[in-house]
Phi, psi and omega in degrees: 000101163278135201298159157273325221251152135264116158280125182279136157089247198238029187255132186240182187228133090032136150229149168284138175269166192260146189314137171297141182244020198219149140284161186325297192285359137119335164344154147269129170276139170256169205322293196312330184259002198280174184255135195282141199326189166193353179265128151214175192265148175263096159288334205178132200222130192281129183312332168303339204273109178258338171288316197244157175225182204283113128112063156248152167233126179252150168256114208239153161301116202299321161299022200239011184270177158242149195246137156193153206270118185222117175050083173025018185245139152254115208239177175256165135234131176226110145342124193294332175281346138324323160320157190240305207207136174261165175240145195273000000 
């Protein structure tokens, strides 16, 4: 997946990962109870953005994104200071 978006400034752009449907002890989740991500993959990075780079996975504030849809991909934008945590 090549990004559509250049993100500006100190902005990166995303993809979200998708929610575990199972629980540890093996349930099925239905859609409406799984919990919205907080993890996505980094694509594309704002010339500002200095912690993070394209295919780091992050942990972000979950209210603090913008969501949009291009050519049927869907992405994020998040501000580098929402990030929380890359994960190694």
């Amino acid at each position: 997946m090549s990004a559509k978006i250049q993100p500006l400034a100190e902005y990166v752009v995303a993809v979200s990962e998708e929610p575990e449907t199972k629980t540890a002890s093996g349930l099925y989740l239905p859609d409406n109870a799984a919990e919205k991500p907080k993890v996505a993959k980094v694509i594309a990075v704002g010339k500002d953005v200095k912690q993070v780079k394209v295919s780091d996975r992050i942990i972000y504030k979950s209210y603090s994104t913008t969501d949009v849809k291009v050519e049927r991909e869907e992405y994020i934008l998040v501000k580098e200071e929402d990030i929380l945590a890359t994960i190694q």
